[in-house]
ZATI-393652 format. One line per field, with one value per residue (C-alpha): residue number from 1; residue in one letter; x, y, z. Coordinates in nm, 4 decimals. Layout:
nr	c(NUM,...)
rest	c(A,...)
xx	c(X,...)
yy	c(Y,...)
zz	c(Z,...)
END
This chain:
nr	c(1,2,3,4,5,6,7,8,9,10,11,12,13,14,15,16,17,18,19,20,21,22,23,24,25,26,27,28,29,30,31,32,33,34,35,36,37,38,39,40,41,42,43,44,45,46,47,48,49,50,51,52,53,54,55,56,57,58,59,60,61,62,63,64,65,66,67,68,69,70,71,72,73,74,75,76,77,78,79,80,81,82,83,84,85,86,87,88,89,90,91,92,93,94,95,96,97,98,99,100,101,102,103,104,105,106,107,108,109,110,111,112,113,114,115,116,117,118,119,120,121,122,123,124,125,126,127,128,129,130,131,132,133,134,135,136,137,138,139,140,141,142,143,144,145,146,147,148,149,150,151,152,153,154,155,156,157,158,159,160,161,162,163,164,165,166,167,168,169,170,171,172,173,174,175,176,177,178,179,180,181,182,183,184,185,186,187,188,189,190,191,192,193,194,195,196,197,198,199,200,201,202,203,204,205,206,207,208,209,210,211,212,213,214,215,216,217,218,219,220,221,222,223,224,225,226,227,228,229,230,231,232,233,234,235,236,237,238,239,240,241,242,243,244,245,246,247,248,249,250,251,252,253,254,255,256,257,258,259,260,261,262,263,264,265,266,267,268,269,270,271,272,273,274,275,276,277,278,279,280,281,282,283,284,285,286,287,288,289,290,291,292,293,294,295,296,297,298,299,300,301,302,303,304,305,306,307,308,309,310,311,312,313,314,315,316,317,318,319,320,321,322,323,324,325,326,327,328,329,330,331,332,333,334,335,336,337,338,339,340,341,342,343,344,345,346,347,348,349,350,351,352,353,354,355,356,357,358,359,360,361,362,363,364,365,366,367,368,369,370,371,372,373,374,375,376,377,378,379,380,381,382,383,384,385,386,387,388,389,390)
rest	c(X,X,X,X,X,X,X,X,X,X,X,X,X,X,X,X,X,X,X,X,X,X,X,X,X,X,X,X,X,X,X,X,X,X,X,X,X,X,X,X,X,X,X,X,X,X,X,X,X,X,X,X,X,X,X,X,X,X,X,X,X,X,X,X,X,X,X,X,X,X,X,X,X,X,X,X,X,X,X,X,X,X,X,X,X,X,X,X,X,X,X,X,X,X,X,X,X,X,X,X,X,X,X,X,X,X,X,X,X,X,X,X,X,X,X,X,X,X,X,X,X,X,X,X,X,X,X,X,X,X,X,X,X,X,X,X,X,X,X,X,X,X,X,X,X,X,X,X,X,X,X,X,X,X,X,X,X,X,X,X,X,X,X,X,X,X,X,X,X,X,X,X,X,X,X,X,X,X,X,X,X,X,X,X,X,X,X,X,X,X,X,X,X,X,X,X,X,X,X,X,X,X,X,X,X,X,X,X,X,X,X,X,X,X,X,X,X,X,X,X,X,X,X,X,X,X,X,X,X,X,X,X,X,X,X,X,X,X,X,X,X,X,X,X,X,X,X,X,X,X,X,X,X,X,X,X,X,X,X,X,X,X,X,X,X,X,X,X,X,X,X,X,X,X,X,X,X,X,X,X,X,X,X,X,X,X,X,X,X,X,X,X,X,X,X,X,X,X,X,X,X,X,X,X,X,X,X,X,X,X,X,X,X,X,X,X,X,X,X,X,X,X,X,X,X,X,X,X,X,X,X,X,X,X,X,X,X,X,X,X,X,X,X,X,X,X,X,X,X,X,X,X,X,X,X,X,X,X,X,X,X,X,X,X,X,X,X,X,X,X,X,X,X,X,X,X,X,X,X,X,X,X,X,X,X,X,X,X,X,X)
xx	c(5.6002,5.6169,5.4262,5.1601,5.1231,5.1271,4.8573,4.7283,4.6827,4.6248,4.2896,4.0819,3.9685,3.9321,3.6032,3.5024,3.4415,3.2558,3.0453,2.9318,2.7359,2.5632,2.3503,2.6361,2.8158,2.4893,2.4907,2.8710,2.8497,2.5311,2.7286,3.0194,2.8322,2.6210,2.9969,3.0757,2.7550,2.8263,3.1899,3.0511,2.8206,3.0193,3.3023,3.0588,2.8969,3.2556,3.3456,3.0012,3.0640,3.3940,3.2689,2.9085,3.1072,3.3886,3.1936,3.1582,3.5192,3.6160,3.4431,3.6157,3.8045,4.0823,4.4149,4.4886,4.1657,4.1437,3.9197,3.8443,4.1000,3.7884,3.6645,3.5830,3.4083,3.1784,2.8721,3.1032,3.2461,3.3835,3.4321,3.7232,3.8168,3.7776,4.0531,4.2679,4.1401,4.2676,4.6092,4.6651,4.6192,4.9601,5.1264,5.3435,5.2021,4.8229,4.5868,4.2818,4.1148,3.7297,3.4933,3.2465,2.9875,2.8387,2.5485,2.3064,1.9646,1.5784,1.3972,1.0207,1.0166,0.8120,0.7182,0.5783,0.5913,0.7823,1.0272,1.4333,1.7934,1.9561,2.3616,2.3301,2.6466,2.6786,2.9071,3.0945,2.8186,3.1188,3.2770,3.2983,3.3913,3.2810,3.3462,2.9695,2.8628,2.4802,2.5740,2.8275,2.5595,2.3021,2.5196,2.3146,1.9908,2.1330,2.2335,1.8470,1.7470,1.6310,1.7139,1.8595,1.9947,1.8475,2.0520,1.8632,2.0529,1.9127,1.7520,1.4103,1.0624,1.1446,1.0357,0.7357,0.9514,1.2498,1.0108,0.8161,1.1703,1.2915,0.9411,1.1018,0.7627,0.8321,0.8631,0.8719,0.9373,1.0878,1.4226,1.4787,1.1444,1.1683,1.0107,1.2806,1.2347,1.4006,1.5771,1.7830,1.8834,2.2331,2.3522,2.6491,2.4230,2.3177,2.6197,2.5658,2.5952,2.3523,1.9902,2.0717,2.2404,2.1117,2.3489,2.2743,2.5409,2.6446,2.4585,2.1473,2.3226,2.3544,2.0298,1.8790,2.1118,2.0982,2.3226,2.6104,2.7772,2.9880,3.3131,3.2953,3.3955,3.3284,3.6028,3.8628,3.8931,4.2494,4.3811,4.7329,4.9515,4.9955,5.3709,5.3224,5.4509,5.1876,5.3841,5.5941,5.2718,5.1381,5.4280,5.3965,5.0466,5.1217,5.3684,5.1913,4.8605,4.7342,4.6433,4.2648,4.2912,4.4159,4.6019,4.5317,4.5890,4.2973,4.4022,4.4554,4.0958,3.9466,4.1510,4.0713,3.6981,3.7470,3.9567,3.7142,3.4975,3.7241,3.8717,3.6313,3.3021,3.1406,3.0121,3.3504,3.4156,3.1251,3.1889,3.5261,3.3330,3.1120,3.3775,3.5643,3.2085,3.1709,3.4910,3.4123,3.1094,3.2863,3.5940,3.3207,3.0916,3.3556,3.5087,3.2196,3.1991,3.5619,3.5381,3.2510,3.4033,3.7435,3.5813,3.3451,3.6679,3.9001,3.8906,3.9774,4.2499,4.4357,4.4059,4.6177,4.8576,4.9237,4.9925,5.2910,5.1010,5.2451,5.0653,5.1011,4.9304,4.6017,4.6402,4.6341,4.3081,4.1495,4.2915,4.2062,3.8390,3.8865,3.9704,3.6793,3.4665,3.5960,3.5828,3.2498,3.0750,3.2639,3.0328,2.6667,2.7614,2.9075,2.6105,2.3404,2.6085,2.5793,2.1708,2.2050,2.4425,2.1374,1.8497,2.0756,2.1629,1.8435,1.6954,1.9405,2.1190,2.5055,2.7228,2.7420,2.9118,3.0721,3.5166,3.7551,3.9712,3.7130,3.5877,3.9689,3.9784,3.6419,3.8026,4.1353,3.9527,3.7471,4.0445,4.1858,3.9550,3.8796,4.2117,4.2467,3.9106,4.0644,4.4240,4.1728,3.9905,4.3003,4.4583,4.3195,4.3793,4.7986,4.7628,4.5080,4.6723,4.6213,4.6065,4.3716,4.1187,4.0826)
yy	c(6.4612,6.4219,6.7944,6.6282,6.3195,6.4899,6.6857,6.3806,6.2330,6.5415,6.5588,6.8465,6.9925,7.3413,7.1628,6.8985,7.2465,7.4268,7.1478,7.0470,7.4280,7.3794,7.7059,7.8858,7.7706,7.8949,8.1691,8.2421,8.1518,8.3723,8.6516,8.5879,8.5315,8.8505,9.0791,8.8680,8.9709,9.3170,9.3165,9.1456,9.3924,9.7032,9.5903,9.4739,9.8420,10.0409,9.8248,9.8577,10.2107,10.2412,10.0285,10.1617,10.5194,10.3976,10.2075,10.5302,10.5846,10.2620,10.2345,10.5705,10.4941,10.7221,10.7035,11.0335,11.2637,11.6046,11.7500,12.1187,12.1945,12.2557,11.9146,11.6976,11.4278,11.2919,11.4373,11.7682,11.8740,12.2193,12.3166,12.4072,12.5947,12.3750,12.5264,12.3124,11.9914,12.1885,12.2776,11.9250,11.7784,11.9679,11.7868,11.5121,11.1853,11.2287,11.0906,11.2715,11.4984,11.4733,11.6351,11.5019,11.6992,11.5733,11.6731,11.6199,11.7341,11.6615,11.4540,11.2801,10.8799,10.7934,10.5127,10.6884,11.0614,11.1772,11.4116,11.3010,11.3505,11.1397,11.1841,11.2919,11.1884,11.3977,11.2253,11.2777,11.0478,11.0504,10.7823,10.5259,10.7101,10.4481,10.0780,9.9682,9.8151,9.9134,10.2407,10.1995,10.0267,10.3098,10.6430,10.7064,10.7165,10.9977,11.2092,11.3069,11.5651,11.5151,11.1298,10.9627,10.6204,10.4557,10.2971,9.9558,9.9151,10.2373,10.2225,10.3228,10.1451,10.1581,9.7652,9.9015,10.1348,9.8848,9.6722,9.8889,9.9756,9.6539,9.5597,9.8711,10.0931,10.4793,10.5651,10.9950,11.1789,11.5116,11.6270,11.9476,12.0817,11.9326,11.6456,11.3668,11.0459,10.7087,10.5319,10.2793,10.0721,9.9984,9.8988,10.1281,10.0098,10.2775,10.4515,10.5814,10.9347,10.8461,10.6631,10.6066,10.7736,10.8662,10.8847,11.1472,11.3836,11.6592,11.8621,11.7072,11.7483,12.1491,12.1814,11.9917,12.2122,12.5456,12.6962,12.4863,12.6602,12.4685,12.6340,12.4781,12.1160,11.8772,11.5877,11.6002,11.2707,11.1778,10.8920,10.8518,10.7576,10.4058,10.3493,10.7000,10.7027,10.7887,10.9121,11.1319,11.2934,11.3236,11.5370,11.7467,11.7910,11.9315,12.1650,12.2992,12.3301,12.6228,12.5358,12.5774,12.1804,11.8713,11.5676,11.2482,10.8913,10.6866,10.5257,10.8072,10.9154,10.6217,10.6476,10.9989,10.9163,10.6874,10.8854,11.1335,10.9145,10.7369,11.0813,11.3298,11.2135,11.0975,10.7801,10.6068,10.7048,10.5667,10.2371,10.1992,10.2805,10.0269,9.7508,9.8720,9.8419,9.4767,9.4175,9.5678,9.3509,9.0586,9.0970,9.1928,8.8970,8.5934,8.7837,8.7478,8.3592,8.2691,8.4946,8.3028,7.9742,8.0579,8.1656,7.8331,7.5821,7.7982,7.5536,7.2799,7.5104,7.5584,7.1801,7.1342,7.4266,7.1734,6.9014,7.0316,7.1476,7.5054,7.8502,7.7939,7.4885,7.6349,7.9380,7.6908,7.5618,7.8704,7.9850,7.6705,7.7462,8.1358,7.9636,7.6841,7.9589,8.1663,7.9042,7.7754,8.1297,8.2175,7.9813,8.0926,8.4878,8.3772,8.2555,8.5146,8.7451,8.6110,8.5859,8.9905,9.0669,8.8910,9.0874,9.3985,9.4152,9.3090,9.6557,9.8547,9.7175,9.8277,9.5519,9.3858,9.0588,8.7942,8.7690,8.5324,8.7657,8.9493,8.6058,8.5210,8.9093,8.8566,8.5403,8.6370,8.9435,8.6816,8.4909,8.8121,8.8805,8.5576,8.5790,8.9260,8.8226,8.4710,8.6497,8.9193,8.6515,8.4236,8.7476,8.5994,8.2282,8.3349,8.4785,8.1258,7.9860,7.6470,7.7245,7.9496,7.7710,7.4732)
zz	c(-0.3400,0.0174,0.0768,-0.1285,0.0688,0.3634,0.2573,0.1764,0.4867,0.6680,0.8884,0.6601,1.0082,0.8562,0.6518,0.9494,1.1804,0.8763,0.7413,1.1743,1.1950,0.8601,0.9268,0.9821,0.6715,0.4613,0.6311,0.5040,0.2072,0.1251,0.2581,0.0657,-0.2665,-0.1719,-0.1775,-0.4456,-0.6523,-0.5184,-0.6849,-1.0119,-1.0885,-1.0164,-1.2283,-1.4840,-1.4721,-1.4969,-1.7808,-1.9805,-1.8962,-2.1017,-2.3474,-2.4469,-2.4650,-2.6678,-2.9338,-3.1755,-3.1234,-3.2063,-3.5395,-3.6696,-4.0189,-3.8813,-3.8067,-3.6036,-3.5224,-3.3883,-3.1811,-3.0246,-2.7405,-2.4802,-2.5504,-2.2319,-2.4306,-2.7089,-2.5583,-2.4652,-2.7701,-2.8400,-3.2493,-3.4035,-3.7424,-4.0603,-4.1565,-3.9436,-4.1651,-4.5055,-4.2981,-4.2121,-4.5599,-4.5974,-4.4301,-4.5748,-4.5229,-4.4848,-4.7565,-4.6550,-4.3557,-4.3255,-4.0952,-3.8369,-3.6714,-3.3361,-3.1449,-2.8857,-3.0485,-2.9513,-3.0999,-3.0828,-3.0620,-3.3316,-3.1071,-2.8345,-2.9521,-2.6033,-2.6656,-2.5594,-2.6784,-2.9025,-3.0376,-3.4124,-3.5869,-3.9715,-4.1690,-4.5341,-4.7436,-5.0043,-4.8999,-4.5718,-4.2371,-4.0025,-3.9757,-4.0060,-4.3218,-4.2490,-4.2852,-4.5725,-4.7327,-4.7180,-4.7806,-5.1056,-4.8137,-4.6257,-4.9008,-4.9382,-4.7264,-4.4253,-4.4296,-4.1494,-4.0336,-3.6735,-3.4334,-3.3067,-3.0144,-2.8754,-2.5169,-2.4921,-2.6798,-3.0297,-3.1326,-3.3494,-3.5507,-3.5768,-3.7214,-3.9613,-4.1156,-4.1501,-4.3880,-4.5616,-4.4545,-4.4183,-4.0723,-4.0370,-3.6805,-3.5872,-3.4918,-3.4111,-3.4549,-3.8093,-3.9865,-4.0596,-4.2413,-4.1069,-4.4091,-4.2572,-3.9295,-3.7963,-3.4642,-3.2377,-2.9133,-2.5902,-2.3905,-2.0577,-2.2133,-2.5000,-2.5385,-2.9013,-3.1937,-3.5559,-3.8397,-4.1440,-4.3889,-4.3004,-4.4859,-4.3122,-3.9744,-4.0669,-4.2055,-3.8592,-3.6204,-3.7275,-3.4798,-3.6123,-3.8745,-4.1466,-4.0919,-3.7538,-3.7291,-3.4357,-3.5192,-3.7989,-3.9060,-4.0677,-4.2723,-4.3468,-4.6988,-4.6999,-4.5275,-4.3343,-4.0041,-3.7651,-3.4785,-3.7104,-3.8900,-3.4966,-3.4326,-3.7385,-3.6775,-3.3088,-3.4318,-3.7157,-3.5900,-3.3481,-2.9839,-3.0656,-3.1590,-3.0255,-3.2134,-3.0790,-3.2467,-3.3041,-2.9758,-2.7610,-2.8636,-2.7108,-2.4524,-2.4129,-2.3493,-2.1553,-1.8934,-1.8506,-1.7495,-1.5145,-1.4039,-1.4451,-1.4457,-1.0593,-1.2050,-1.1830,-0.8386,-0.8017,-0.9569,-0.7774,-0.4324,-0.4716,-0.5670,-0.2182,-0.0216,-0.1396,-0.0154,0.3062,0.3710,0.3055,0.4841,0.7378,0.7102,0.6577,1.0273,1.2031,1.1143,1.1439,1.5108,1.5586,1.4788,1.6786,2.0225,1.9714,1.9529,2.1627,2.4324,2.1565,1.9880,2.3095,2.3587,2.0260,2.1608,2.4931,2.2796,2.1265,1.7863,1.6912,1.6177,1.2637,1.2349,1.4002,1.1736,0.9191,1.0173,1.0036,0.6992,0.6032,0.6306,0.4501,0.1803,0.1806,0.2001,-0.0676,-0.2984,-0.2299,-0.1903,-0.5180,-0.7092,-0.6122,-0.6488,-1.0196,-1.1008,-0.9649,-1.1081,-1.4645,-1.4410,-1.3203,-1.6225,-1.8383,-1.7332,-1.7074,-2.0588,-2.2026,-1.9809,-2.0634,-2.3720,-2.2171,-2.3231,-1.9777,-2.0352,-1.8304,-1.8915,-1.7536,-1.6428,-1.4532,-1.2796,-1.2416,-1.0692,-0.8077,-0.7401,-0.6548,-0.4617,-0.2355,-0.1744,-0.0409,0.1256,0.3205,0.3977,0.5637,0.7906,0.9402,1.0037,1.2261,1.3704,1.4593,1.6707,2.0099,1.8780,1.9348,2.2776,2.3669,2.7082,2.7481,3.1564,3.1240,2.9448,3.2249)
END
């Protein structure tokens, strides 16, 4: 109680020196909200970045999946042996094994007839493989040949088609060199390693791609006995299987994308860099105003210091003012942040969304920030002589 009464009645003198130089203080805080914006928007890009590539992965009806030992990820998949799939439904606990074949192929946009790559996902049109109802829904569709479902969320000029197959006209284009009829919509969304993704069987997918033969599978897709113990069937799977596949849980398979991107791929280095170089301009920017701001008042600091008042409190003034700052810079870059992460997604439909705990993160970030410029700047505030300044 009596730290917050003195706190109370303490003379905010860290504010009183900001709020006198008006200019300056816009000046600050439009340098910390720029650092801020520049922090908001690189964290917002690495996480749209795991996200958009991890939405396929996510919707898999799987509980273990295997994958070619040479793959690096989604859009770099190596085959294995089907075999594998009939070897693992040996195994004690596993209900079924189901093949996926991935690919990137070229197709026309029936939109504006240029020719670009989508992902073409063939699937068993037996039964459900993915978690999307739309396609669920329409498995009968892609049994015909040469039928195929459209992703909506796919990045590029596509509003005209959308719309023609929503009235339920025929909309026809060509994949592959060959004519293909889109039956259906549902919605996975862009990736950064994908404009867009169409969904078909797999016997479309091997009549489209030629060069894949049936024997060779792109994911193995695994569901378990109900009660099966997935880390026990994992290990099974490892020791039965050859080294030409790997066995990953339907966790470690996101996380498996994900870390080559993080690892692997420049585009998080990248991302990281430019979080570090928004830190670096602030730390730079909030210096020059507290430096600014110190050299200004020196004469006034070193006053306090012959008065009796110690180096702590005058560090506390300044700090004082790191923090005002951070707080009040915080606010503006939030917002121009959240206006960016608007138009962003609507260009580029990545999922590029606001969190707490990433505002909680920039926050915390600024406050560090603010705080390593004003110890910098209060360096020649300690050695201040009160003789010297008279």
């Amino acid at each position: 109680m009596r730290f917050i009464e003195k706190l109370r009645r303490r003379t905010p003198l860290g504010w009183l020196q900001l709020s006198h130089e008006k200019s300056r203080l816009l000046v600050a805080l439009s340098g910390i909200a720029f650092a801020d914006v520049l922090m908001f928007m690189q964290f917002g890009f690495q996480s749209a970045l795991y996200d958009s590539n991890t939405r396929l992965h996510r919707r898999l009806l799987s509980d273990i999946v295997l994958i070619g030992s040479q793959t690096r990820n989604l859009q770099r998949i190596s085959t294995f042996s089907r075999r594998r799939l009939y070897q693992a439904m040996d195994v004690p606990g596993v209900k079924s094994a189901d093949a996926m074949y991935v690919s990137n192929m070229l197709w026309k946009n029936p939109q504006t007839h240029r020719e670009t790559e989508i992902l073409v996902i063939g699937v068993n049109a037996d039964k459900p493989t993915v978690d999307l109802p739309e396609v669920n829904q329409q498995l009968q569709a892609i049994k015909l040949p040469y039928n195929v479902l459209f992703d909506r969320g796919s990045r590029g000029e596509y509003k005209e088609t959308i719309a023609q197959i929503e009235q339920g006209k025929t909309v026809t284009t060509e994949l592959e060199k060959r004519t293909i009829t889109i039956r259906g919509l549902f919605k996975v969304g862009a990736s950064f390693g994908a404009d867009g993704t169409l969904i078909t069987s797999d016997e479309n997918f091997l009549r489209l791609f030629t060069r894949q033969q049936a024997s060779s599978v792109s994911v193995g897709l695994i569901q378990l006995q109900p009660g099966a113990d997935l880390q026990q069937v994992v290990a099974v799977l490892k020791s039965h299987l050859k080294d030409d596949v790997k066995v990953l849980t339907h966790k470690e398979f996101i996380e498996f994308e994900n870390d080559f991107w993080r690892r692997n791929s420049p585009i998080g280095f990248i991302f990281n860099l430019g979080v570090s170089m928004g830190f670096s301009v602030g730390v730079i920017l909030v210096y020059q105003v507290l430096s600014t701001d110190v050299n200004t008042h020196v004469k006034e600091y070193a006053t306090f210091k012959a008065m009796g008042y110690p180096n702590l409190y005058l560090l506390g003034v300044v700090f004082e003012e790191a923090v005002i700052l951070a707080m009040l810079g915080f606010i503006p870059g939030t917002a121009v942040s959240l206006g960016l992460y608007y138009l962003t997604r609507n260009a580029t439909n990545l999922p590029m969304y606001m969190t707490v705990i990433r505002g909680l993160q920039v926050l915390i970030l600024t406050m560090i920030m603010c705080a390593i410029s004003g110890a910098i700047a209060t360096r020649k505030l300690q050695s201040a002589d009160p003789a010297d300044m008279f």
